[in-house]
C-alpha positions as CSV (number, residue, x, y, z in Angstrom):
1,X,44.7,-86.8,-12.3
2,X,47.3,-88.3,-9.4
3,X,50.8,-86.9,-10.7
4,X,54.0,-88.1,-8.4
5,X,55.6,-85.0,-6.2
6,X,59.8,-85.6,-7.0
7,X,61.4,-86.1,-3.5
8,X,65.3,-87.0,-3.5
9,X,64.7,-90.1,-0.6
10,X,66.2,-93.4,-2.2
11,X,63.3,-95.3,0.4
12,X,60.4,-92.3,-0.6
13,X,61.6,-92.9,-4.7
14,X,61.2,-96.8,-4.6
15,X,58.2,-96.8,-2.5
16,X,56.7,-94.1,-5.1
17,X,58.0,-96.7,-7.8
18,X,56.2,-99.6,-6.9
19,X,53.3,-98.5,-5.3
20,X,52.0,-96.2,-8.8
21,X,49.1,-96.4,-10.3
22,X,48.6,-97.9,-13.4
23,X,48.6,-94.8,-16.2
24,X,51.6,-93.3,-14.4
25,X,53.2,-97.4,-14.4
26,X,52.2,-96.9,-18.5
27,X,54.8,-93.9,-18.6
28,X,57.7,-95.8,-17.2
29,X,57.5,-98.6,-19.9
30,X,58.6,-96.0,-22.2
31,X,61.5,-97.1,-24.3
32,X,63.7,-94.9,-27.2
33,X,63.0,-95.5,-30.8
34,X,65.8,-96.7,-33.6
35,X,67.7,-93.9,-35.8
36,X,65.2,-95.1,-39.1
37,X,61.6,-94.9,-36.8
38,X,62.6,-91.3,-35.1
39,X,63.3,-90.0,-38.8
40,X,59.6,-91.4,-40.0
41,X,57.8,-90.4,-36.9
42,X,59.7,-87.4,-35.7
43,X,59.7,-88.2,-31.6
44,X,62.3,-89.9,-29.8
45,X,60.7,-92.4,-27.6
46,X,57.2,-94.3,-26.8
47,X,55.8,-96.6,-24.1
48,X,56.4,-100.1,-25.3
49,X,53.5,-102.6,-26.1
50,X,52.6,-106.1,-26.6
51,X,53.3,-106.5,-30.6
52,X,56.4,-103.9,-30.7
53,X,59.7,-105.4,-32.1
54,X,62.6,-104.6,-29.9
55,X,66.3,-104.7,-29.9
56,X,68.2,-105.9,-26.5
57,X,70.6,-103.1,-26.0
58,X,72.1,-104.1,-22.9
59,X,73.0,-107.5,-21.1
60,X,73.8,-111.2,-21.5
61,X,70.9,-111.1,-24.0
62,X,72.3,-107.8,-25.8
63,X,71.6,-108.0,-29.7
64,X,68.6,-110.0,-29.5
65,X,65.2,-109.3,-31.6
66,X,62.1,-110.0,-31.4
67,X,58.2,-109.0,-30.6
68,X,56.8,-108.3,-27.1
69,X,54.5,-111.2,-26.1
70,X,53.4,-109.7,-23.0
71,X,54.2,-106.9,-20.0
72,X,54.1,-107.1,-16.9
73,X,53.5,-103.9,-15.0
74,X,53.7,-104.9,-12.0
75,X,57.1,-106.3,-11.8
76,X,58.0,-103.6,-14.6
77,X,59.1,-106.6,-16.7
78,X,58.4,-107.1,-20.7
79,X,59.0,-110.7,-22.2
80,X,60.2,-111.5,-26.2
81,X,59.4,-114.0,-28.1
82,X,61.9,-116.4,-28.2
83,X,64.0,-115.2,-25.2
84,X,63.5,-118.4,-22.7
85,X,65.4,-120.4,-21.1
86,X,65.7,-123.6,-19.3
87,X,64.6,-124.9,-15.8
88,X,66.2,-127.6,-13.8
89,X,63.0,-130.2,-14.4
90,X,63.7,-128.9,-18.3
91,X,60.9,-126.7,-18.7
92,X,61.3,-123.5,-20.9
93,X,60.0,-120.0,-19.6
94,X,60.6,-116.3,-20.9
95,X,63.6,-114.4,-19.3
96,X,62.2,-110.8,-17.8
97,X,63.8,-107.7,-19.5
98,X,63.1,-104.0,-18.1
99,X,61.8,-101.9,-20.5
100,X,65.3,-99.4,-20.3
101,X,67.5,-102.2,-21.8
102,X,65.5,-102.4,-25.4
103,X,65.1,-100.5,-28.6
104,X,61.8,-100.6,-30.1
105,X,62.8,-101.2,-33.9
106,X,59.2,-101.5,-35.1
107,X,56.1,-100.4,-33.8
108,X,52.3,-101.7,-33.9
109,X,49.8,-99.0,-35.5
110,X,46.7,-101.3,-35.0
111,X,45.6,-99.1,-32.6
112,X,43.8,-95.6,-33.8
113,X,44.9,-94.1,-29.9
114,X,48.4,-94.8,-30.4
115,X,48.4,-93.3,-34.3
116,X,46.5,-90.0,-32.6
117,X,49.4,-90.1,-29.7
118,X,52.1,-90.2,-32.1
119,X,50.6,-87.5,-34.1
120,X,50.4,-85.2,-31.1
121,X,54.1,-85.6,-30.2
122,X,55.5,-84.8,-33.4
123,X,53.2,-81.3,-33.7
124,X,54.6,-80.7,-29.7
125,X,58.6,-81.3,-31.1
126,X,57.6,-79.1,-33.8
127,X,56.5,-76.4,-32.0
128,X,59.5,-76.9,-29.6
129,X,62.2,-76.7,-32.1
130,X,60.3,-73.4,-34.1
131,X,61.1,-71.8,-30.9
132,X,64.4,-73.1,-30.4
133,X,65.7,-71.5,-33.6
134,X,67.1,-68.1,-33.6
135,X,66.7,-65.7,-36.1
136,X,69.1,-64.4,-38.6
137,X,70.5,-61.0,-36.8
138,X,71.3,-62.5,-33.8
139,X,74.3,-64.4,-35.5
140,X,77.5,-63.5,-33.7
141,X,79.7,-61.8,-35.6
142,X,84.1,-62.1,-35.5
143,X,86.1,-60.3,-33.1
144,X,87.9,-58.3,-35.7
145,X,84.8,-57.1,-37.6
146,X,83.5,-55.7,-34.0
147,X,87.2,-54.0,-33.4
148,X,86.9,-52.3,-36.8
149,X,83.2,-51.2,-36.7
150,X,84.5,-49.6,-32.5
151,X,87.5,-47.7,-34.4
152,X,84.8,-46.0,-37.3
153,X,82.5,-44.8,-34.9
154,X,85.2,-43.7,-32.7
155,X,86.6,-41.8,-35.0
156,X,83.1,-40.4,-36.7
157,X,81.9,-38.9,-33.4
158,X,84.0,-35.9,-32.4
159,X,85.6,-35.1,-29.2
160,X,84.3,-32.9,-26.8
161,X,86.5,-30.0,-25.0
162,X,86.4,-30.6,-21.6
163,X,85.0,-27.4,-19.9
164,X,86.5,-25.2,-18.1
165,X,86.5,-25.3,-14.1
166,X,85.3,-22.6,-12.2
167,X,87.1,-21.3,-8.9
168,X,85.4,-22.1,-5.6
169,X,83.8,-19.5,-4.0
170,X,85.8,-18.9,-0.8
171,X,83.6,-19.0,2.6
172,X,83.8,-15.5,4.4
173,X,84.6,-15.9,8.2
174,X,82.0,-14.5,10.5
175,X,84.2,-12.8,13.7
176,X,81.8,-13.3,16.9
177,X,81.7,-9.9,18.8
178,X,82.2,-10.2,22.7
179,X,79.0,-9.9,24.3
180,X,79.0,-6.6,26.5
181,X,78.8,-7.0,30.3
182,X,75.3,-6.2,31.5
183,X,75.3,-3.7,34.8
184,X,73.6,-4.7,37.9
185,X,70.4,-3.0,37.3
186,X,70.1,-4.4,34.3
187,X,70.1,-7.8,35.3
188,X,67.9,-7.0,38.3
189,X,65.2,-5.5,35.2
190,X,65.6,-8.7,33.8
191,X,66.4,-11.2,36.4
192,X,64.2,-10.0,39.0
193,X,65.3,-12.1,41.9
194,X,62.4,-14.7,43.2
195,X,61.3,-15.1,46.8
196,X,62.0,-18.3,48.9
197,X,58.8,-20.1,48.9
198,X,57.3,-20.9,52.7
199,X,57.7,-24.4,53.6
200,X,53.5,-25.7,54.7
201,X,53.5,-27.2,57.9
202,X,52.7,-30.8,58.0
203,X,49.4,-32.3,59.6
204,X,50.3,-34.3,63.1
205,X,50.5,-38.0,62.3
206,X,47.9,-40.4,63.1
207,X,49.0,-43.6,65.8
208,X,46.5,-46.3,66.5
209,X,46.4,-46.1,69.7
210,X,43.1,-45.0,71.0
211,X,42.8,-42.1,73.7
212,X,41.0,-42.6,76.8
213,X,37.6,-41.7,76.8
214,X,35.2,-40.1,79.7
């Protein structure tokens, strides 16, 4: 399935908008439910459809109800019935809304997708919130029940001596002997003394001049 990548570009987010396909155009149509319909069906909000009744939340239309006669996904419009108004030849058409300005205050059930849809979401939130709840002995208890329970066990666990400290060993100084002066002979025994190598004598160089033959 084509999902949308999230990028933070005003020009890359409309362009995304208005060039979706249509099941991801579906999801944006979605609209919260009233107080009455989230109690009865356990989820917060639903894609709007034709046959829904909504509420106006938010405009120069705010407070108005009445059924969805038709959508328009393209334009990511919806249109009431009985929201029109007049042209200047007198002819009556609907007034767009966006989906984000209504309430839906009752929905259609006709379909046997949409009942297996809202079943689904209300076994999701209940897993969600099963995990969301913590359990009993992680409850935080008062600041003066913790310092009392720190002053029992203080006082239940005895103190230990501290031990006693043992001397350092103190490092012995090594006196270096002078080293004894070595005769002559010695040294000759040891140092024998070493010849001056003879210098080879080097070969006569070669020129490119050519010697006169007979």
């Amino acid at each position: 399935m084509q999902t949308l990548k999230p990028t933070a570009k005003p020009a890359k987010q409309r362009r995304m908008l208005y060039q979706a396909p249509d099941h991801i155009r579906q999801k944006l149509f979605a609209a919260p439910l009233s107080s009455s319909l989230q109690a009865s069906h356990g989820i917060k909000r639903l894609p709007v459809r034709s046959g829904d009744t909504v509420r106006i939340m938010r405009g120069d239309h705010k407070g108005f109800e009445g059924k969805i006669t038709n959508i328009d996904r393209g334009n990511y419009r919806i249109y009431v019935e009985g929201l029109t108004r007049e042209k200047v030849d007198g002819t009556a058409i609907f007034v767009p809304v966006h989906p984000s300005k209504v309430t839906i205050t009752g929905l259609t059930l006709d379909d046997k997708w949409r009942k297996k849809i809202l079943e689904r979401k209300k076994q999701a939130r209940k897993k969600v919130k099963k995990v969301a709840v913590k359990p009993a002995e992680e409850i935080v208890k008062p600041k003066e029940e913790m310092a009392k329970e720190k002053a029992v066990e203080k006082r239940a666990v005895p103190k230990k001596k501290p031990e006693a400290k043992r001397p350092r060993a103190r490092k012995k100084t090594v006196t270096m002997k002078p080293a004894e002066e070595k005769t002559e002979k010695e040294k000759e025994k040891i140092e024998p003394e070493q010849k001056p190598k003879a210098k080879k004598q080097r070969a006569p160089r070669r020129t490119g001049k050519k010697t006169g033959g007979a």
